[in-house]
N, C-alpha and C positions, 0 to 999 in steps of 0.2 A: 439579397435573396437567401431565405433558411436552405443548408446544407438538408441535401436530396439523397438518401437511402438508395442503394444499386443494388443490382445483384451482381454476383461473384464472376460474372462474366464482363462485365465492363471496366473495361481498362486492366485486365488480366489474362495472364496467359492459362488458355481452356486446358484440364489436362487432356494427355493421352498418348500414349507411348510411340516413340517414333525411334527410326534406326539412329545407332551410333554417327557423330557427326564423324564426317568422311575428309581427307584432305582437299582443299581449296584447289582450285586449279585456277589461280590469277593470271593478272598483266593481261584481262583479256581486251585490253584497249587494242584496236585495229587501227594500226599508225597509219596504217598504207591509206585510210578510207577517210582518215580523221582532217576535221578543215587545220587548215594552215591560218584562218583568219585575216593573213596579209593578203587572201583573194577574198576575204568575207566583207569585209569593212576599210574606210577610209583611211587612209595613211596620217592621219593626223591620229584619229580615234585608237589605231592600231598601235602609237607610238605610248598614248596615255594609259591603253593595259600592258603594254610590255615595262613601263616606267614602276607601274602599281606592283604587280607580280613580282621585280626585281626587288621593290623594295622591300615585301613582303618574304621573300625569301631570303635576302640578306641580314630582316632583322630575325629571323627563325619564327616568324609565325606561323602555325599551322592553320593551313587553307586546303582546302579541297575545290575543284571545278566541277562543277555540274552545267547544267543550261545544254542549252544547243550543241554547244561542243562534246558535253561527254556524252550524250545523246547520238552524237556522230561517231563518236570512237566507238562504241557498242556496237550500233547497229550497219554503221555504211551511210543512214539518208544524212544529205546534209540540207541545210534550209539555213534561212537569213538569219540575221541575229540582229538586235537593238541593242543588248550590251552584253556583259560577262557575267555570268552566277559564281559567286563565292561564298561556297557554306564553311561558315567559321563558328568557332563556341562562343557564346555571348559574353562571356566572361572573358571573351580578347576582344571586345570591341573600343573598348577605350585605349586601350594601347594601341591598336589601328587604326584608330582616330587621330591621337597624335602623331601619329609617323605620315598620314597624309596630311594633316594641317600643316605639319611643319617644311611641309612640301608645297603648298599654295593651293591644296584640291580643297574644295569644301565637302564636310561631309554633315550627313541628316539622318537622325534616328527615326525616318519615316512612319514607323511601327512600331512599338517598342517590343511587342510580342512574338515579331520574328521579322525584322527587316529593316538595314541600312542600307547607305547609297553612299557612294561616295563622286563628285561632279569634278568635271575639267570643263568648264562652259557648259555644251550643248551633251557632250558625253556623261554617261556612270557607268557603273558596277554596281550590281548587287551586289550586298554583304548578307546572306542566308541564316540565319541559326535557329529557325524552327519553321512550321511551315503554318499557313496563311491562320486555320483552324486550333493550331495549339499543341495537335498530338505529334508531331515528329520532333525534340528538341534535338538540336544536334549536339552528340555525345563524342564520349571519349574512342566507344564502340564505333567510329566513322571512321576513325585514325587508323585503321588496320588492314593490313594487303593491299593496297589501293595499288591499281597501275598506273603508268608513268606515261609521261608525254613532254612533249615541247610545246609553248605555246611563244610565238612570235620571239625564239631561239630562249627564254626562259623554261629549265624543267620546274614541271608542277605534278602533281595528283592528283587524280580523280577519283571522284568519289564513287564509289563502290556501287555494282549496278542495283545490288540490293535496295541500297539506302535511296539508288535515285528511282526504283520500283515504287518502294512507299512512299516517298515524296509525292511521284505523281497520280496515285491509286484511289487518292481526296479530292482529287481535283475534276469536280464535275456540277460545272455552271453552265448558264446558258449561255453564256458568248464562251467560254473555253470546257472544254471537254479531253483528257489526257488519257482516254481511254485505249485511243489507240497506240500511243507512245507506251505504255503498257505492254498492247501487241508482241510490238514492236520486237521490243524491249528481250520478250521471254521466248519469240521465234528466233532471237539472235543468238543466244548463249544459253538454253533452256537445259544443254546437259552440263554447263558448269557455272549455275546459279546453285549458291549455297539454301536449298530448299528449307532444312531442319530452319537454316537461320532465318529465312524470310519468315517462317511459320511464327517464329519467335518474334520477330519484329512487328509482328501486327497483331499480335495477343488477342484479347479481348476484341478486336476488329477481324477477326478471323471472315467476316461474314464478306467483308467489302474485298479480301482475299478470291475467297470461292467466286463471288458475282466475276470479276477478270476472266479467271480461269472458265470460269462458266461460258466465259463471252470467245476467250482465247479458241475452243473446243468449236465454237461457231464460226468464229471468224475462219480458221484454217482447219476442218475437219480432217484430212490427211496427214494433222501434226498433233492432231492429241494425244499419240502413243507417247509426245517427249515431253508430257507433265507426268512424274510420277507417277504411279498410282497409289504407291501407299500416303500420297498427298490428298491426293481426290477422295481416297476411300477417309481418309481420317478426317476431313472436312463436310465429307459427306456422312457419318457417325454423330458429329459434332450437331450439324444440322437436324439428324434424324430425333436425339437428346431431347434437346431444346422443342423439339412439336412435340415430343411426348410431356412435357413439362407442363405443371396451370401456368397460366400466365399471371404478372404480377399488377393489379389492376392500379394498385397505388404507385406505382412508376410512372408516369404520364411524361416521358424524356422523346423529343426530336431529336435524335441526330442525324439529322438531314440537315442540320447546321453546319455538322461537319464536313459533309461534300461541297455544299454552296452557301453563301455566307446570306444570297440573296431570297433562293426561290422555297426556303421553308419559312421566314419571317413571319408568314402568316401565321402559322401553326404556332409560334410561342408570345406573337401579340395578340392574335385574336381568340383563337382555342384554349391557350391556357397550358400547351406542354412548358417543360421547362427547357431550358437552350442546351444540348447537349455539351458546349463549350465553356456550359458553367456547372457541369459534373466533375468529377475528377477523370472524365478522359481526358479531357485538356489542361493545358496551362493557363490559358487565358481569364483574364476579371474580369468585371460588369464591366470595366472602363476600357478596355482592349474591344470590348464586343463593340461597344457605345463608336468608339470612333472608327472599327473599320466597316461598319454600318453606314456611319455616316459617309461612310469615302465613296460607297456605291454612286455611279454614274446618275443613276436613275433616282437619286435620291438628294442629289447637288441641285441647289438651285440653278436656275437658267442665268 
């Protein structure tokens, strides 16, 4: 596919002046609320991530936790879990790789575009480092204040509520929707979420930002005084811009790719847009898209 002409708002940060970044106020992981796991999962399953963990942290890999757990350290809810999230830089996964082969796990670069596994039998782990669509790679910028936890008596890190914000901010298909873990998310720690940073972290996506916060002001009208307002006002500036703007008729881009991998399909096989995932907002190549296309449920043969 011929490289696609953007405007200056895609896959960049929009300007417009925002207050001085303010000191962080971490470690807001909630130990008291946070699962233990040896109540979540099976005593065998429990033994193969406290085994992985250790190993990982004795060879000094840098690993962050996300999933259900840090999910639970944030907010309080705890829910089931089917395995562990470990978002790692891509660029360690072959070192990861051999320190669990040489342990006897197998492991599988299920996706190459953002997603390992690593197996003990019936058990895995995700290994994370970018997310399903292409736009979150995981950086150096994840590595930073993270607070601290125990997981099944190994200390680990978790990954910054920020980063697990935009993680899950993409994610809206028809069988999964992370809209509310979002909620969640900014009713728990909304006066010490680093905002300037969030703003920055979703650049050019500024809009899938506002839609949240749009949704956050509905969900809990008694709590919208603890979103900023020079948040909302400069989102709402950004918005107002862009309607006064012609629109750009040679752009013909879905990104409604980006949210579900499934339910815009039609819009760049049949209509003729281009796949927003083969813009430079993402990483991903025709052959990334090609096979996690194919992996759709509904799209496997019987």
């Amino acid at each position: 596919m011929p490289e696609v002409a953007r405007p200056a708002v895609y896959g960049q940060t929009a300007e417009g002046a925002r207050p001085p970044r303010l000191p962080k106020l971490r470690r807001m992981c909630s130990l008291e609320v946070a699962p233990s796991l040896e109540e979540e999962v099976a005593p065998g399953t429990a033994a193969f991530y406290a085994q992985v963990l250790r190993v990982l942290v004795d060879a000094n890999v840098p690993f962050l936790v996300g999933g259900a757990f840090a999910h639970a350290c944030f907010t309080g809810i705890r829910r089931a879990t089917k395995d562990l999230d470990l978002f790692i830089r891509r660029e360690d996964y072959e070192r990861i790789e051999r320190l669990m082969t040489e342990r006897g796990w197998r492991t599988e670069m299920s996706y190459p575009h953002w997603l390992a596994k690593v197996y003990s039998r019936d058990d895995f782990i995700d290994l994370i480092f970018n997310s399903g669509n292409g736009v979150t790679p995981v950086g150096d910028a994840w590595f930073h204040d993270n607070a601290e936890a125990e997981i099944l008596g190994v200390p680990v890190r978790i990954a910054n509520v920020e980063d697990s914000l935009l993680s899950k901010a993409f994610i809206m298909e028809r069988e999964r929707y992370d809209g509310a873990d979002v909620a969640h998310l900014i009713h728990s720690v909304a006066e010490k979420l680093d905002w300037a940073g969030l703003l920055e972290r979703f650049g050019g996506h500024w809009r899938v930002l506002l839609a949240h916060l749009t949704l956050f002001g509905f969900i809990y009208p008694g709590e919208r005084h603890r979103i900023p307002a020079w948040v909302m006002e400069q989102l709402a500036q950004r918005l107002l811009a862009e309607t006064r703007e012609p629109g750009s008729h040679d752009f013909r881009v879905c990104a409604g790719t980006l949210l579900s991998r499934e339910q815009y399909l039609y819009d760049v096989e049949q209509l003729g847009y281009v796949d927003g995932r083969l813009t430079p907002a993402s990483t991903m190549t025709p052959e990334d898209v090609a096979v996690w296309t194919e992996s759709i449920p509904s799209r496997q043969q019987p």
